[in-house]
C-alpha positions in Angstrom: 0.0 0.0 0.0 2.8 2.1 0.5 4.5 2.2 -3.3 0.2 2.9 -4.0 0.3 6.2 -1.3 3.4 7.1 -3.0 2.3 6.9 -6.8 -0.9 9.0 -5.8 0.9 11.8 -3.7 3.3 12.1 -6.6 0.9 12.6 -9.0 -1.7 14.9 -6.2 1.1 17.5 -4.7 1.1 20.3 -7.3 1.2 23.0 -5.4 3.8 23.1 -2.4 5.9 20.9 -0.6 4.5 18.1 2.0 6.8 15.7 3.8 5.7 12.4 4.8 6.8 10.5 7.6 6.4 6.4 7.0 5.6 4.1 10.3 9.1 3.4 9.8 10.5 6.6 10.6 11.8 7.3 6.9 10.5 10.1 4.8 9.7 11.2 2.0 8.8 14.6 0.3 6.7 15.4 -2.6 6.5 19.0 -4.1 5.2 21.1 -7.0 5.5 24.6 -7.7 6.3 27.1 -5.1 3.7 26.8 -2.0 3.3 26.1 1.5 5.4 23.6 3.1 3.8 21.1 5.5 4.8 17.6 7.1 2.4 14.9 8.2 3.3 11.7 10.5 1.6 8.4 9.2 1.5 6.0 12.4 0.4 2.9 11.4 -0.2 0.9 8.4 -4.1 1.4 8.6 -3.2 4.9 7.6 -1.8 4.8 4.5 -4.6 1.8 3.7 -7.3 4.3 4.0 -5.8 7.1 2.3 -5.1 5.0 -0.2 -8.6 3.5 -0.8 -10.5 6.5 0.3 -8.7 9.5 0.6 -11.6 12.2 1.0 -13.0 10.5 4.3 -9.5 9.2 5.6 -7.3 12.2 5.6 -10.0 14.0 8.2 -10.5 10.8 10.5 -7.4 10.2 10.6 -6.6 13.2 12.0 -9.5 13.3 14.1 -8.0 9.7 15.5 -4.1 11.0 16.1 -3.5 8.1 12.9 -2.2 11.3 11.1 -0.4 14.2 12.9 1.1 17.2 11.5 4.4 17.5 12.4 5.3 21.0 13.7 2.8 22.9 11.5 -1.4 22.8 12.1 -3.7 20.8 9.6 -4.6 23.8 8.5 -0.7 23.9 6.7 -1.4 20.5 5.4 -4.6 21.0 4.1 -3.4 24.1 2.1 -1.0 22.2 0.4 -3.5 19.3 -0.3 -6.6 21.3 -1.3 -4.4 23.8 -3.6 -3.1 20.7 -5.4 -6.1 19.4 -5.4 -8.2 22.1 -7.1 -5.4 22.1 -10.1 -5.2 17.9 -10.5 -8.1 16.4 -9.1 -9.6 15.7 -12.9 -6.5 13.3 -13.2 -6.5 11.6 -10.1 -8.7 8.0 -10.7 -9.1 7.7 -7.5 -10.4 11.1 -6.8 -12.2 11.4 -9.8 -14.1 8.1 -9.3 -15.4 9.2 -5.8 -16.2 12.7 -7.5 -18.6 10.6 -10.0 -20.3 8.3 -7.5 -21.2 11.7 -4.9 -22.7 13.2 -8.2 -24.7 10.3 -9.2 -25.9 9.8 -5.0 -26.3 13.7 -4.9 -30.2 13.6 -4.9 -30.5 10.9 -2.1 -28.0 12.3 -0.3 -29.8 16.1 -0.3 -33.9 15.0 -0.1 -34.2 16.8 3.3 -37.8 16.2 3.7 -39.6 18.1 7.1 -38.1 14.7 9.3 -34.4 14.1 7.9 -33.9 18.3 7.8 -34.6 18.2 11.6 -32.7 15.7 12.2 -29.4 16.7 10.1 -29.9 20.1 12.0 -29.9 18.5 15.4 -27.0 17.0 14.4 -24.6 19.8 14.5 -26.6 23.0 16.0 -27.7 21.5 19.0 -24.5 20.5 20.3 -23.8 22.5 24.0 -24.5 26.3 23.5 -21.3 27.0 25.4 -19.2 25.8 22.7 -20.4 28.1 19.7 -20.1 31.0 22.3 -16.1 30.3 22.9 -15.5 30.5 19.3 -18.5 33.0 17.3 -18.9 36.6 18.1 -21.1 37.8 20.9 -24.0 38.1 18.9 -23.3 34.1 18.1 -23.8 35.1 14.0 -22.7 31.5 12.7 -22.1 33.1 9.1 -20.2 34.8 6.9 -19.2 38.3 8.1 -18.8 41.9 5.9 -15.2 43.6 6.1 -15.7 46.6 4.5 -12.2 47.6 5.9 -10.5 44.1 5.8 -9.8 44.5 9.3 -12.8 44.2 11.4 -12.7 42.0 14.6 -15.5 39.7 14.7 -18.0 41.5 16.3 -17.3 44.3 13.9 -17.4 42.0 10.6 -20.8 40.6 12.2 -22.4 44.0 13.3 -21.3 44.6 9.6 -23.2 42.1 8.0 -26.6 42.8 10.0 -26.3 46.5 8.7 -25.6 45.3 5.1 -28.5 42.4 5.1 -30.9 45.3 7.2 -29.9 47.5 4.2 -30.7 45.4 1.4 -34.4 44.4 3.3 -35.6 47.9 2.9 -36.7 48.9 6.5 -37.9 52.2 5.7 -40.6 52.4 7.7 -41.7 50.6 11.6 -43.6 47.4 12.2 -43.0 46.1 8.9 -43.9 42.5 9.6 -40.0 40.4 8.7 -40.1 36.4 8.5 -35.9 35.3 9.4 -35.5 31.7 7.9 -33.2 30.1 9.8 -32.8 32.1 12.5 -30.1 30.2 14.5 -29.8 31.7 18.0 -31.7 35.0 17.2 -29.4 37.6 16.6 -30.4 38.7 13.4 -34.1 38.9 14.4 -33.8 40.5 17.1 -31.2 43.4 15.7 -34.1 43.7 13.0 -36.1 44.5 16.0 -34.5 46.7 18.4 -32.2 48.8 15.9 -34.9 49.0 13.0 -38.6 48.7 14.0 -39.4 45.8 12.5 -41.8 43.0 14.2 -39.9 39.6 13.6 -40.8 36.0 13.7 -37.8 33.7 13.6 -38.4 29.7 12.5 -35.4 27.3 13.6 -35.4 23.6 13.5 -33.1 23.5 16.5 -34.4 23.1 19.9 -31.2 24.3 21.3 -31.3 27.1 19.0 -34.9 28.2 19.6 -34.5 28.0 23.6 -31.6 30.8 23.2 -33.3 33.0 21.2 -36.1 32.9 23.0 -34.3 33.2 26.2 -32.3 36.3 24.3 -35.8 38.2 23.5 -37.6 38.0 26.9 -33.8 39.4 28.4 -33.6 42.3 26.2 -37.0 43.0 26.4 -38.2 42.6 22.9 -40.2 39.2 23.4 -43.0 41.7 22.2 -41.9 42.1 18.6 -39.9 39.2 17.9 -41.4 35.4 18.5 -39.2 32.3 17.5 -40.9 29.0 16.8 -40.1 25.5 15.9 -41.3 25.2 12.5 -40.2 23.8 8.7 -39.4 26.7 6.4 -42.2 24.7 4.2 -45.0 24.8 6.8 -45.4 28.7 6.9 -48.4 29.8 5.4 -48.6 33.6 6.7 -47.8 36.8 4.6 -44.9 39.4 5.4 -43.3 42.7 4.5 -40.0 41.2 4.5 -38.3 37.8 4.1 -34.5 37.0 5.1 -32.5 33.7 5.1 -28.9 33.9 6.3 -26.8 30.7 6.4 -29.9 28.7 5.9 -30.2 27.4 2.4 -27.0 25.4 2.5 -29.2 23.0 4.4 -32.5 22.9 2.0 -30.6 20.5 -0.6 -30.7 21.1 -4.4 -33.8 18.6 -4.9 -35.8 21.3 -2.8 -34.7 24.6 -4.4 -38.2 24.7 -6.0 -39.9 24.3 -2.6 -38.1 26.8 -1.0 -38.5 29.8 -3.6 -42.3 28.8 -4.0 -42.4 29.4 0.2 -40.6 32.8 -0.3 -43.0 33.4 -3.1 -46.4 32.8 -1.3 -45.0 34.0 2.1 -43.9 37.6 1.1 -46.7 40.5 0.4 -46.7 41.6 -3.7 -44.8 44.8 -2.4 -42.2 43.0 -0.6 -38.3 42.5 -0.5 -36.8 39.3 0.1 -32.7 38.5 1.1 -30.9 35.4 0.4 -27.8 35.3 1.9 -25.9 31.8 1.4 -22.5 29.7 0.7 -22.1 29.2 -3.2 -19.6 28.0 -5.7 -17.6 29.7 -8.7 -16.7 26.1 -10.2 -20.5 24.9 -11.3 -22.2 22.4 -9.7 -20.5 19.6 -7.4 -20.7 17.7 -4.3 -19.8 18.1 -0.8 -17.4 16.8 0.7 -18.0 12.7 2.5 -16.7 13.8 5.7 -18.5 17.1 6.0 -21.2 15.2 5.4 -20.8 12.7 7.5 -19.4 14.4 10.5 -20.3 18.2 10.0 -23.5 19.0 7.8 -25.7 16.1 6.7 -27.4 16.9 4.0 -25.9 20.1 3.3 -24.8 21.2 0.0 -24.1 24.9 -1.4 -24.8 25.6 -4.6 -23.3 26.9 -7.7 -25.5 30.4 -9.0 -26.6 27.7 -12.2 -28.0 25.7 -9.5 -30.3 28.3 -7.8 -31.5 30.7 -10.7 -33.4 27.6 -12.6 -35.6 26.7 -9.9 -35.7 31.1 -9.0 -36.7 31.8 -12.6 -39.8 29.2 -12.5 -40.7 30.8 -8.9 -42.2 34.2 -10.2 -39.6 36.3 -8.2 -37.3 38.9 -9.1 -34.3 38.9 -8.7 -33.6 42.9 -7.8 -30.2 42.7 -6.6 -27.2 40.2 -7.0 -23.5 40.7 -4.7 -21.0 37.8 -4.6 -18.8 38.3 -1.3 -15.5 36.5 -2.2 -12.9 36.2 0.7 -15.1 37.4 3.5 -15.6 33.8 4.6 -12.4 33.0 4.4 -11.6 36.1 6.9 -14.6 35.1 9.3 -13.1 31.4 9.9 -9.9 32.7 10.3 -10.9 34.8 13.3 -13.2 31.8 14.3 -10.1 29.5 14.3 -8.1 32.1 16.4 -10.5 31.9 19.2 -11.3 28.1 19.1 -7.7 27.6 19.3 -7.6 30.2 22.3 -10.4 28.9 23.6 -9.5 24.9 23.0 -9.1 23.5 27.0 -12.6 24.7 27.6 -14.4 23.5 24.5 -12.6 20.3 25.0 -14.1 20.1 28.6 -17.5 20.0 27.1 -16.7 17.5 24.5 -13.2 15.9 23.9 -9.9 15.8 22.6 -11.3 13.9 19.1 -14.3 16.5 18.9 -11.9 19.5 19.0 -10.0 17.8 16.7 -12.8 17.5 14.0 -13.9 21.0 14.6 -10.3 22.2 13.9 -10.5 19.9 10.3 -14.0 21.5 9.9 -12.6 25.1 10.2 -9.6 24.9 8.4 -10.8 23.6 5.6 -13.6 25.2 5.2 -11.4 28.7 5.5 -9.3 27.0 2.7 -12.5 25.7 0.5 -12.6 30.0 0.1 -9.3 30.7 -0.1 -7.6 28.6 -2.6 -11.1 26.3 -4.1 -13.9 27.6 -5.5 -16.2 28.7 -2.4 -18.0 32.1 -2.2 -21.1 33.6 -0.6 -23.6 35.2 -2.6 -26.5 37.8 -1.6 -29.8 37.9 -3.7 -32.4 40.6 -3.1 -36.0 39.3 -3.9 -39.0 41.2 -4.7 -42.5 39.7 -6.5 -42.7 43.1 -8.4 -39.8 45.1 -10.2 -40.5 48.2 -8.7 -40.5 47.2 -5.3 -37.1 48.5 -4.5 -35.4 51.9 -6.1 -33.4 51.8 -9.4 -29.9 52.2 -8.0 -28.2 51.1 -4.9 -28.3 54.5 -3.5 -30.4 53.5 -1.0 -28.5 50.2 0.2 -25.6 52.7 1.0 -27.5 55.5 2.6 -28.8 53.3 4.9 -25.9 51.6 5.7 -24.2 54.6 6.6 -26.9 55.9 8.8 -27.0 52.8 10.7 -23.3 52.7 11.4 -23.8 56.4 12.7 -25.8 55.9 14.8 -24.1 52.7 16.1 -21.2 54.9 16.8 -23.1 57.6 18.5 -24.7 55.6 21.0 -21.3 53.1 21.8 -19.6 56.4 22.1 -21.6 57.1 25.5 -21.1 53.6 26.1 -17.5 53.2 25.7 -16.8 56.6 27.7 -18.8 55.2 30.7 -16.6 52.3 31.0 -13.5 54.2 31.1 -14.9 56.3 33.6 -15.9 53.0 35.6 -12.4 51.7 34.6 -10.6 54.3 35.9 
């Protein structure tokens, strides 16, 4: 199996340099053009079986299992140089390019996500402990991708970013418009919508852990008045709003349902309404996710390629008013999100162990790299059901944008003055 590994990394490593060190103790390097340099420890012969016979799923448990160590770099080193080669030779890998086929051809099974299996692929990764997602999101626990206007915004600025540039897009002009949020994790976005902009908010989450925080976060702040949360499909909503956002949502609806989801949108949202779609998408065309994302991250998740979602869009009767691709502001988000899970590692591994933290650290690292040097972006489509439900230009999106950040400065300013008086 070992001459087999070694044929294969020859042929894989086009990008960079990566050392391998045998069970034996021997090593061997294999490079391609100028890249990162990174050095992995193979510990047993089980190792290099599996990455032999099924690399996608056996590079990530392996890890996860100690079977595969870095050596004096972190997997996010190794996975650079692996994903980089990988995006330039994949096509000419048989082994690669076999798996590749069969995920294609099991795609639709794999992303049906009926009312049942969605509930229980989200249980499976957002009802973990709420005390881990707090040690590594922002305070405002926005699980998505965040706005850098500057490039460098901490990640409470990116995420305060983002709200104002979603709230922008949505059109608040005027209080108690009536706003469904899609997916609305631990409630953050809802209830921003809420207190900073007027509007009246119901949030739907499939997550019990999820729906328990946000409701617990409304009745503390005072806003359990405008915003409810419930425990509901995206499908099974049958009421009629001003305004319709999804953030970080339809990664989980699966291709198969596209159709479903824009016909919800459509006979949800009031014929002068504004829709926002804010979601994980691909440059490349359509593709599969990854076996051990799947398996161990995101059942049933999937993000699309912009071929994927305007077909079933264009049949729906929307509009689309407004198209922005965000390009490496992922990739900056799961940096910072790796920072402070790696600053924040003992703890999380209190509540889980040292395996879990160990996936989560594969999870993060290569997602950050599936934006940095693959084919991963996030795109944000405005909706409307008439044309003229939003103004011709993006003036507006801007001006508002601006005002909000005003007057988020103008009332932290008291704020932050108050503290240093308390400080000092």
């Amino acid at each position: 199996m070992r001459k087999l590994l070694d044929k294969l990394l020859k042929r894989l490593v086009a990008c960079g340099d990566l050392g391998v060190v045998w069970p034996d103790g021997t090593t061997s390097h294999y490079a391609g053009r100028p890249g990162r340099t990174a050095t992995i420890a193979l510990r047993d012969e089980a190792a290099i079986r599996r990455l032999v016979t099924d690399p996608a799923m056996a590079l990530g448990e392996g890890y996860m299992d100690g079977s595969i160590e870095p050596v004096d770099v972190t997997i996010y080193d190794v996975l650079h140089v692996l994903l980089s080669s990988v995006q330039d030779i994949e096509g000419r890998v048989p082994v690669l390019r076999a798996r590749r086929a069969l995920g294609r051809l099991l795609r639709p099974l794999a992303q049906l996500n009926d009312a049942r299996r969605a509930k229980r692929n989200v249980a499976h990764h957002y009802d973990l402990n709420g005390r881990l997602y707090a040690l590594f999101l922002d305070r405002d626990r926005q699980y998505s991708c965040g706005y850098f206007p500057r490039g460098d915004e901490t990640i409470d600025e990116a995420q305060a970013a983002k709200k104002r540039h979603i709230a922008a897009k949505l059109l608040l002009d005027r209080p108690d418009l009536e706003v469904l949020d899609i997916g609305c994790g631990w409630g953050g976005m809802a209830l921003t919508l809420a207190r900073d902009y007027g509007a009246r908010v119901t949030g739907i989450t499939l997550s019990e852990e999820q729906l328990a925080e946000a409701r617990s976060r409304a009745a503390t702040e005072g806003l359990a008045d405008r915003v409810r949360f419930e425990l509901l499909d995206y499908r099974a909503m049958t009421r009629r709003f001003d305004r319709i956002v999804s953030v970080g949502m339809f990664e989980h609806v699966g291709q198969p349902n596209y159709p479903g989801f824009f016909a919800t949108i459509e006979r949800c949202l009031k014929p002068d309404g504004v829709a926002l779609l804010h979601a994980i998408g691909r440059f490349d065309g359509p593709d599969v996710t990854s076996p051990w994302l799947a398996k161990y991250i995101f059942p049933g998740g999937y993000s699309p390629s912009l071929s994927e979602v305007f077909a079933p869009l264009e049949r729906s009767g929307l509009r689309s008013t407004d198209i922005e691709i965000l390009r490496l502001h992922y990739a900056k988000t799961l940096a910072l999100w790796r920072k402070r899970f790696a600053s924040n590692r003992d703890a999380i591994a209190s509540l889980y162990d040292e395996r879990f933290c160990r996936m989560f650290e594969f999870y993060l690292a290569g997602s950050q790299l599936a934006f940095e040097v693959q084919d991963h972006m996030v795109f944000q489509i405005q909706l409307a059901r008439r044309q003229d439900a939003v103004p011709l230009t993006r003036d507006y999106m801007m001006d508002a944008e601006r005002a909000a950040q005003s007057l988020s400065r103008s009332i932290s300013a008291p704020q932050a003055a108050s503290f240093r008086s308390t400080a000092s």
